[in-house]
SETIFI-432470 format. One record per residue: residue number from 1; residue in three letters; chain; x, y, z of N, C-alpha, C, CB in turn. Coordinates in pm, 1 decimal. Glycine has a CB too. Layout:
BEGIN
+-----+-----+-------+----------+----------+----------+----------+----------+----------+----------+----------+----------+----------+----------+----------+
:   n : res : chain :     n_xx :     n_yy :     n_zz :    ca_xx :    ca_yy :    ca_zz :     c_xx :     c_yy :     c_zz :    cb_xx :    cb_yy :    cb_zz :
+-----+-----+-------+----------+----------+----------+----------+----------+----------+----------+----------+----------+----------+----------+----------+
: NUM : ALA :     A :        X :        Y :        Z :        X :        Y :        Z :        X :        Y :        Z :        X :        Y :        Z :
...
+-----+-----+-------+----------+----------+----------+----------+----------+----------+----------+----------+----------+----------+----------+----------+
***
This chain:
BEGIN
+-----+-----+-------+----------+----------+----------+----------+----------+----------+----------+----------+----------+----------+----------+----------+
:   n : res : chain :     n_xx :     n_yy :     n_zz :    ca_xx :    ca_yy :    ca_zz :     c_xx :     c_yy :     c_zz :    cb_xx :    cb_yy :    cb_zz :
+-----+-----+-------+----------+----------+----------+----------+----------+----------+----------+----------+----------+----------+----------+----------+
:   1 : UNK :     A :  -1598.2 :   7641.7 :   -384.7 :  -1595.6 :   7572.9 :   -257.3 :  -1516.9 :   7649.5 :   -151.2 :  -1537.2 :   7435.6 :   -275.0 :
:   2 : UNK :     A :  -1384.5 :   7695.3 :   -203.5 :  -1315.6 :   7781.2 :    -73.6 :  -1403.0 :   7908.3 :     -3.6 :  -1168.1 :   7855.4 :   -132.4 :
:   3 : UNK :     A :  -1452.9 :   7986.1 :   -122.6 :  -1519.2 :   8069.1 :   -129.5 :  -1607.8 :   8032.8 :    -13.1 :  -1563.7 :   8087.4 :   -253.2 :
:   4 : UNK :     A :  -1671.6 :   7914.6 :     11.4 :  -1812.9 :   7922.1 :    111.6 :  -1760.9 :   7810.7 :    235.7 :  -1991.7 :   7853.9 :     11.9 :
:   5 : UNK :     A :  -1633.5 :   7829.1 :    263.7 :  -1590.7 :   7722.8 :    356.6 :  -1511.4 :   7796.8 :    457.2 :  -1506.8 :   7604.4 :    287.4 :
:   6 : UNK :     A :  -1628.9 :   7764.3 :    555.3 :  -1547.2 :   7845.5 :    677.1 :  -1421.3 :   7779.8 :    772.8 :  -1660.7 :   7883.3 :    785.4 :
:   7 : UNK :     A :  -1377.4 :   7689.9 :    727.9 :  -1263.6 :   7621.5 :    812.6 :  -1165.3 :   7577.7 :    663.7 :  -1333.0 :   7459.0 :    931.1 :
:   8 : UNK :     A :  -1016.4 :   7590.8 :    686.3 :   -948.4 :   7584.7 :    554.7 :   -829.1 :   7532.5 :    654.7 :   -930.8 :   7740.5 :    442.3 :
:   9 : UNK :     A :   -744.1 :   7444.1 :    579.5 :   -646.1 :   7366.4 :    611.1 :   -526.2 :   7444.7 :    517.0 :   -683.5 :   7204.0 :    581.0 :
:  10 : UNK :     A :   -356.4 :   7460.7 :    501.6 :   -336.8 :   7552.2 :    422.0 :   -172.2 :   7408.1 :    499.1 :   -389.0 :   7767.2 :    439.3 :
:  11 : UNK :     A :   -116.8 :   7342.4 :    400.8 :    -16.7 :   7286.1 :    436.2 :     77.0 :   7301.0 :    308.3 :    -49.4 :   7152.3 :    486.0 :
:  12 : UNK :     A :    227.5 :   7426.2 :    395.7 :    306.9 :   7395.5 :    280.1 :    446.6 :   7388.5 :    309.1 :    286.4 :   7489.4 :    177.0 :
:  13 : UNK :     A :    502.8 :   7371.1 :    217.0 :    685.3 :   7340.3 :    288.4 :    701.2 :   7494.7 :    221.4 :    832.7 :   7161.3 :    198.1 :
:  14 : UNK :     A :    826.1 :   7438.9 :    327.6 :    854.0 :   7628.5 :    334.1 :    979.9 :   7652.3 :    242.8 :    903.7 :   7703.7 :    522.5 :
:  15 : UNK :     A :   1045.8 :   7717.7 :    128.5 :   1168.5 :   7722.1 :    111.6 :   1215.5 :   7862.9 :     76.6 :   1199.8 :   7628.0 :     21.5 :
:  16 : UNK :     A :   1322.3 :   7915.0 :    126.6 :   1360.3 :   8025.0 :    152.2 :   1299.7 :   8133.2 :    210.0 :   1393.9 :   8050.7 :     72.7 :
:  17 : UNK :     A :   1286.0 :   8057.4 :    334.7 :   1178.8 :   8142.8 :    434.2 :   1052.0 :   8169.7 :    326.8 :   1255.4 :   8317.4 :    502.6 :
:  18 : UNK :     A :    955.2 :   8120.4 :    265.7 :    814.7 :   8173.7 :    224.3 :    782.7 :   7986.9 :    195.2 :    806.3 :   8321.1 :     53.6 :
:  19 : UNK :     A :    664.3 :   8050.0 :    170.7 :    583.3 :   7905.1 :    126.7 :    584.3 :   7868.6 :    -23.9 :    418.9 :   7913.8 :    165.1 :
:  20 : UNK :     A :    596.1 :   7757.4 :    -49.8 :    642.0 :   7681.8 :   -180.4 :    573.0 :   7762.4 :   -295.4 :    593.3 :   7512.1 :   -183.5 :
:  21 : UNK :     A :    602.1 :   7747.1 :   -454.0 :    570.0 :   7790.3 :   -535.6 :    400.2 :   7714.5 :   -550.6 :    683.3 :   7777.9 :   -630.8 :
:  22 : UNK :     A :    377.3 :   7584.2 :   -495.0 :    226.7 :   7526.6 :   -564.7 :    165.9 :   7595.8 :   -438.7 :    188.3 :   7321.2 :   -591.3 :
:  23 : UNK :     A :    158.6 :   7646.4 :   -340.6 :     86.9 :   7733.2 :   -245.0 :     72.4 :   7832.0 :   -265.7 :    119.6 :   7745.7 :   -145.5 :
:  24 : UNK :     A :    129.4 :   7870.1 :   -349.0 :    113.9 :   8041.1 :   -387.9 :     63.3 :   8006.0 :   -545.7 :    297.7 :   8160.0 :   -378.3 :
:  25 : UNK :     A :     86.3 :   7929.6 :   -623.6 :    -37.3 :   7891.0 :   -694.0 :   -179.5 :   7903.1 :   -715.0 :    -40.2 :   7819.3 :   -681.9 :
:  26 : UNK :     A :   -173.1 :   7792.1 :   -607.6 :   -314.4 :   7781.8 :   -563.9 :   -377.7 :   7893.8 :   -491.3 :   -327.6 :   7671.8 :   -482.2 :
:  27 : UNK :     A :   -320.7 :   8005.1 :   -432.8 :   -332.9 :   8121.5 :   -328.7 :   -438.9 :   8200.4 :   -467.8 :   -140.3 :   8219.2 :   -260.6 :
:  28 : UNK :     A :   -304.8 :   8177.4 :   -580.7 :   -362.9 :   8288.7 :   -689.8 :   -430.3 :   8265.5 :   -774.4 :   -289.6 :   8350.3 :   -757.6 :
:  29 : UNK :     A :   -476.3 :   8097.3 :   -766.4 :   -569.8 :   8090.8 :   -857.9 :   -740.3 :   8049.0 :   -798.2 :   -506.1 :   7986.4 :   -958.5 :
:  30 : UNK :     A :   -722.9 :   8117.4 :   -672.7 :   -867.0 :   8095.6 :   -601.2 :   -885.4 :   8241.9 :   -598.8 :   -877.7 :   8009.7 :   -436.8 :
:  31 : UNK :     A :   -813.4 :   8332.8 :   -636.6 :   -859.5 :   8465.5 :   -660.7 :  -1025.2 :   8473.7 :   -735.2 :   -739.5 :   8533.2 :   -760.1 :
:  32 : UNK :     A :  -1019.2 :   8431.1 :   -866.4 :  -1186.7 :   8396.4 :   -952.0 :  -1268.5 :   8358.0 :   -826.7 :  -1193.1 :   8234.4 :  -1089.2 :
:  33 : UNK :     A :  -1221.1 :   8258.5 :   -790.1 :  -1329.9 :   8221.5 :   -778.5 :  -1398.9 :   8297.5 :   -585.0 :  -1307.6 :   8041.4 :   -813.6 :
:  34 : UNK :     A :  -1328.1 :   8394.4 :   -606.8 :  -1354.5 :   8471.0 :   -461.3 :  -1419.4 :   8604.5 :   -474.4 :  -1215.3 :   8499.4 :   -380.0 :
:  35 : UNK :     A :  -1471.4 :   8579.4 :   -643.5 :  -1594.0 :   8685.4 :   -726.9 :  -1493.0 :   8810.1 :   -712.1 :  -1788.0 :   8716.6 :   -630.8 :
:  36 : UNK :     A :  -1312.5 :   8811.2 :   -779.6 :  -1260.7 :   8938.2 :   -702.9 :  -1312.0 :   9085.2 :   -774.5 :  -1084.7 :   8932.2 :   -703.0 :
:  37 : UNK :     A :  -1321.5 :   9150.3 :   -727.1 :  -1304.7 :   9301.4 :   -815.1 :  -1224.3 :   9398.6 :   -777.1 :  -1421.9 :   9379.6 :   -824.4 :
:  38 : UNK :     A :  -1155.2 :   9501.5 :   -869.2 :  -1053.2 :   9557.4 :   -800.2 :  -1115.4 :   9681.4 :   -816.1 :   -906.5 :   9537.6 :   -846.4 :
:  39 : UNK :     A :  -1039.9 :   9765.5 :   -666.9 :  -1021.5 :   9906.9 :   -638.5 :   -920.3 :   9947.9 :   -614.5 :  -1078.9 :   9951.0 :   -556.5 :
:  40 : UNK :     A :   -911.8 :  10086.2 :   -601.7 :   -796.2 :  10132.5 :   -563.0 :   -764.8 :  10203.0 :   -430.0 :   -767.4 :  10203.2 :   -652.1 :
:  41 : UNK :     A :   -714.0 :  10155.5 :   -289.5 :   -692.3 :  10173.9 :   -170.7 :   -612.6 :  10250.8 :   -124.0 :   -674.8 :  10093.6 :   -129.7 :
:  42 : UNK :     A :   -610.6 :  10352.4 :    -65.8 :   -462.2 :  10454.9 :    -65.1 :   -341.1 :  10429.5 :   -146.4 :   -394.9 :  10455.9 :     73.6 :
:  43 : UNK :     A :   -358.2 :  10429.8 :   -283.5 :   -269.3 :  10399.4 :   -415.7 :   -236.3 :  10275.6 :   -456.9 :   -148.5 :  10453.2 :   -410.3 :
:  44 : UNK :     A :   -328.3 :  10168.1 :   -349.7 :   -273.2 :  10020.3 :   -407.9 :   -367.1 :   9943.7 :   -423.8 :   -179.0 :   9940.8 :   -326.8 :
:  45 : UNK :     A :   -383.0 :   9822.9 :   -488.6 :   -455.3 :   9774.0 :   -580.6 :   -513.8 :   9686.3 :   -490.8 :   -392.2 :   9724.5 :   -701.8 :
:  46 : UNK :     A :   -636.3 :   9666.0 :   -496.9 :   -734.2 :   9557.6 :   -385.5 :   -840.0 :   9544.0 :   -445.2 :   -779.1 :   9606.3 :   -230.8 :
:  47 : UNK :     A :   -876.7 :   9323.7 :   -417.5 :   -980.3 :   9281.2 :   -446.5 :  -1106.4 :   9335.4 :   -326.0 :   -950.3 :   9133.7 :   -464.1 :
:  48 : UNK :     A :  -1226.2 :   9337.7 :   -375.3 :  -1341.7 :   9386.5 :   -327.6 :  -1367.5 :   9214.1 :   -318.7 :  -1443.7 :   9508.7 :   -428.8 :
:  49 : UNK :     A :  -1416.4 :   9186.1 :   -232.0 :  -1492.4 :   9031.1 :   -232.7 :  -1631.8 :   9035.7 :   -226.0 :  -1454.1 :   8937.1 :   -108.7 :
:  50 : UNK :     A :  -1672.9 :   8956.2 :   -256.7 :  -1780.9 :   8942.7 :   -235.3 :  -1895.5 :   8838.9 :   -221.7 :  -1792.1 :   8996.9 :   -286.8 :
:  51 : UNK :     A :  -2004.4 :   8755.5 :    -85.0 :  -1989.6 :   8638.0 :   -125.2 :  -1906.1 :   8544.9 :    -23.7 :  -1935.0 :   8649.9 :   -252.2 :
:  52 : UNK :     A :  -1804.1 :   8628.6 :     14.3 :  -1719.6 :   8563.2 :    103.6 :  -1735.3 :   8487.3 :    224.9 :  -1656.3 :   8635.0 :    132.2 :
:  53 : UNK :     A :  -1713.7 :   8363.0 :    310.3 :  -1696.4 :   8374.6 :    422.9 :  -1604.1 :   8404.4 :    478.2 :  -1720.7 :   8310.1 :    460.3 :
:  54 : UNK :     A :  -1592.4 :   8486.5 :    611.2 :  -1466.3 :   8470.5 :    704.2 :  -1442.7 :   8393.0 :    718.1 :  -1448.1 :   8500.7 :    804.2 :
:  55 : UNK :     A :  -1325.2 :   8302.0 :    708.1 :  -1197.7 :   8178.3 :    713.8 :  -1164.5 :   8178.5 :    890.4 :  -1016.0 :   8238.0 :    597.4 :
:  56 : UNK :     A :  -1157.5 :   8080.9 :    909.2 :  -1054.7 :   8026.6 :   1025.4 :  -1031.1 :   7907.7 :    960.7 :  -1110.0 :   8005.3 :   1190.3 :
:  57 : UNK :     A :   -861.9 :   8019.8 :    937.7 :   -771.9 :   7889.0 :    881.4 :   -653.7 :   7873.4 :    973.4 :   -709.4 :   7910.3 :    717.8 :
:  58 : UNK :     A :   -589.0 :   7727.7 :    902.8 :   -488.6 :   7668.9 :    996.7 :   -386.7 :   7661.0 :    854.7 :   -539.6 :   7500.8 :   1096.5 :
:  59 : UNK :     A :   -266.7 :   7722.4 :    901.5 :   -169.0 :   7717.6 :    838.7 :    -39.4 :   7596.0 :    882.7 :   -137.8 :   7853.2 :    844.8 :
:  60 : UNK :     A :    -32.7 :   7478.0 :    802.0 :    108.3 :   7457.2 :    876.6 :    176.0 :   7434.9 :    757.1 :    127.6 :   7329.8 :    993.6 :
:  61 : UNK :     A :    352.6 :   7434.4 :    820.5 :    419.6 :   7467.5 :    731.9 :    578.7 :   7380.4 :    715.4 :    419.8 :   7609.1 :    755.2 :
:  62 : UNK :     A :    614.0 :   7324.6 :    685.6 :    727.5 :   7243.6 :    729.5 :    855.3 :   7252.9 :    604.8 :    666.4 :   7077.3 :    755.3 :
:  63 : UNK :     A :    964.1 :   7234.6 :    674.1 :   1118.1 :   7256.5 :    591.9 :   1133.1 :   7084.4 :    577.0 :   1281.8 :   7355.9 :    709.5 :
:  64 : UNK :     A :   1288.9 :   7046.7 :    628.7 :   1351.4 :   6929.2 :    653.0 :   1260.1 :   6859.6 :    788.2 :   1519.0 :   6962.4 :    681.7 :
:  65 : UNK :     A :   1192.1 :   6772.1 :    739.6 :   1185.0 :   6707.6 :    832.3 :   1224.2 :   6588.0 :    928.9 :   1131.4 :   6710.3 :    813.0 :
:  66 : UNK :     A :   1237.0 :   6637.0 :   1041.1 :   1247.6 :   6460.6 :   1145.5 :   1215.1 :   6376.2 :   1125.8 :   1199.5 :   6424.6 :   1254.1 :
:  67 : UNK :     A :   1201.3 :   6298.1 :   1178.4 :   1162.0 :   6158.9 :   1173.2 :    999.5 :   6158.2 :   1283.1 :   1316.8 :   6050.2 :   1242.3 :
:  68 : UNK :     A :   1054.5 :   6227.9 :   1387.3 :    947.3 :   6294.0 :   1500.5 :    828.0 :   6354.1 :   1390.3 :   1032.9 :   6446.6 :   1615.8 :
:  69 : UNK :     A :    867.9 :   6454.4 :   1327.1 :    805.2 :   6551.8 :   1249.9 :    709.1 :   6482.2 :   1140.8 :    914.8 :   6641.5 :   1185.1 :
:  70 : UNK :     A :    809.4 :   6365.9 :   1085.7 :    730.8 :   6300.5 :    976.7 :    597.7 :   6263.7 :   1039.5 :    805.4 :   6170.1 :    914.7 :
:  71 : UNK :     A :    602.1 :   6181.1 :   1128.5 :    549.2 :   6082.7 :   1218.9 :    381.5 :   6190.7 :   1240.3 :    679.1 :   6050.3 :   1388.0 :
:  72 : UNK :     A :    438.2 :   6331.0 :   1315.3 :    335.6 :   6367.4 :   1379.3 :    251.0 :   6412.0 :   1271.9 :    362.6 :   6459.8 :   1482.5 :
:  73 : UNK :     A :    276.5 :   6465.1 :   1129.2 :    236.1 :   6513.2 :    977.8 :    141.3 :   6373.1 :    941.7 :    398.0 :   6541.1 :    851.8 :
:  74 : UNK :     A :    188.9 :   6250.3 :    928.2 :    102.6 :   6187.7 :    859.6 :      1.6 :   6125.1 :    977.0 :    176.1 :   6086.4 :    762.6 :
:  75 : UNK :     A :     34.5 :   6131.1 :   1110.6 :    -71.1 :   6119.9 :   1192.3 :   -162.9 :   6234.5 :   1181.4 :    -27.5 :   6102.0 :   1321.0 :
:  76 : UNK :     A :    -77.5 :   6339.6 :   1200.3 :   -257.2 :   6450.3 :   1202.2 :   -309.9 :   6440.7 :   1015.1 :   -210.2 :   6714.8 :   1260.4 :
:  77 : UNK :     A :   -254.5 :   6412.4 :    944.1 :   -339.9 :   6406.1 :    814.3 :   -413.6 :   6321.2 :    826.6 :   -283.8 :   6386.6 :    694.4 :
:  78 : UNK :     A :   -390.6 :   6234.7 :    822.5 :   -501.0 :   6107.9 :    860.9 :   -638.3 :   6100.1 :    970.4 :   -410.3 :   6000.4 :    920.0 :
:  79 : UNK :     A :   -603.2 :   6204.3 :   1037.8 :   -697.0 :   6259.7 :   1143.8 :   -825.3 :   6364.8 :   1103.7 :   -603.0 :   6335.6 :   1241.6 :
:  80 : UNK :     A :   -786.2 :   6404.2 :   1013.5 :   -909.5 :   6522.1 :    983.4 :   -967.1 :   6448.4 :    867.5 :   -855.9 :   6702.0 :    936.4 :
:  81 : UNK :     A :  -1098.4 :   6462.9 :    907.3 :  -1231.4 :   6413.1 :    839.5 :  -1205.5 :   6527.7 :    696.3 :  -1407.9 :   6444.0 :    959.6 :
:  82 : UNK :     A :  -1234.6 :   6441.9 :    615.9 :  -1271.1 :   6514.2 :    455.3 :  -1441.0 :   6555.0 :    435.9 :  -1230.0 :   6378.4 :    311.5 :
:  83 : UNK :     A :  -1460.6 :   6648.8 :    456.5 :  -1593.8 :   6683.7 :    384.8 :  -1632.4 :   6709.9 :    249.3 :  -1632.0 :   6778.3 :    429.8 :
+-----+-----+-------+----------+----------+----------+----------+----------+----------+----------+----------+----------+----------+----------+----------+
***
């Protein structure tokens, strides 16, 4: 499904400046299914895709939140249609 979905939502809390351990999870376990194959790129290691669409994705990302912050998070979740 990621694989053929051109709009991607990507929400994670952030801790120690990077994004949480289940975001980078999930980052690495949609590798399969993004048909990867590897080469080798001026000495470093890269998936070949294939199959792919180009993504326009939306990243958001949140620490401690406000009360403001809470507020505006479960309003825009509630806002985007599930396909």
């Amino acid at each position: 499904m990621i694989a053929q979905s051109r709009k991607l939502i990507y929400v994670s809390r952030v801790i120690f400046s990077s994004y949480d351990t289940v975001m980078k999870t999930m980052l690495e376990r949609t590798i399969p299914s993004q048909q990867a194959f590897i080469r080798l790129y001026h000495g470093e290691v890269h998936h070949i895709q294939q199959n792919v669409i180009e993504k326009d994705a939306l990243i958001l990302t949140y620490g401690n939140l406000s009360k403001e912050e809470k507020i505006f998070f479960d309003v825009f979740s509630n806002s985007i249609p599930i396909i």
